[in-house]
N, C-alpha and C positions, 0 to 999 in steps of 0.2 A: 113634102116635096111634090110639086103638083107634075102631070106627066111630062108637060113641055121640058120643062125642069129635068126629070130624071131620063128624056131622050139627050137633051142638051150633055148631058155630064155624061153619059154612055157615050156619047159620039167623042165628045172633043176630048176628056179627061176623067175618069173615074174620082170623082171628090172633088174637081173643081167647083162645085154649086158651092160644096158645103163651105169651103175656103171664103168663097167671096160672101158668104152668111156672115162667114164671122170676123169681116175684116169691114162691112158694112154696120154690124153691131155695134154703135160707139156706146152702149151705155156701159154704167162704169156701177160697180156693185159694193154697200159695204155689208158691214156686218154690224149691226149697231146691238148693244145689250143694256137692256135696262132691269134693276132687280135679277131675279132669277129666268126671265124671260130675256130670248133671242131673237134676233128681227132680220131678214134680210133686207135692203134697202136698194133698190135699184134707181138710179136716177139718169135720164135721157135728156136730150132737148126740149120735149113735150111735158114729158111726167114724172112724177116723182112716186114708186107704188113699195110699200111697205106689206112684207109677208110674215107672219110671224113663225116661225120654227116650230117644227111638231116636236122635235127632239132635240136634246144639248147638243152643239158640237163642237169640237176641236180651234180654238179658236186662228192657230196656225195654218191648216192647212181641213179640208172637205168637201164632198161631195154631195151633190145635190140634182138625183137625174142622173143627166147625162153631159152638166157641167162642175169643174173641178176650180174648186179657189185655195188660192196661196197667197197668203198673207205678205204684203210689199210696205205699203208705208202706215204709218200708224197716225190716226188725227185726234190730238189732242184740245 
């Protein structure tokens, strides 16, 4: 958060910045697995960027950072 940023969110609302981060955020995230290897997949209006997993995870529900996924619709 750059300073303007974290005066902005001091003054009007404590966390308002972050809300509107993640309400501007449209990309939409899966989890794709191929083999014994894990992928995350992010895909936006621009790009489509593929991460591969250092470690297994959960495929219902985990975290990554300081963002958390839970498992909604399944693509067959």
């Amino acid at each position: 958060m750059s300073k303007f940023e974290w005066c902005l969110d001091f003054i009007i609302q404590p966390g308002i910045v972050d809300v509107l981060d993640q309400v501007n955020d449209t990309a939409t995230n899966y989890l794709a697995e191929k083999g014994t290897k894990q992928y995350l997949v992010k895909v936006t209006k621009d790009f489509i960027t593929t991460n591969e997993l250092a470690d297994k995870v959960d495929v219902k529900k985990f975290i990554i950072g300081k963002y958390k996924f839970k498992k909604g619709y399944q693509i067959l």
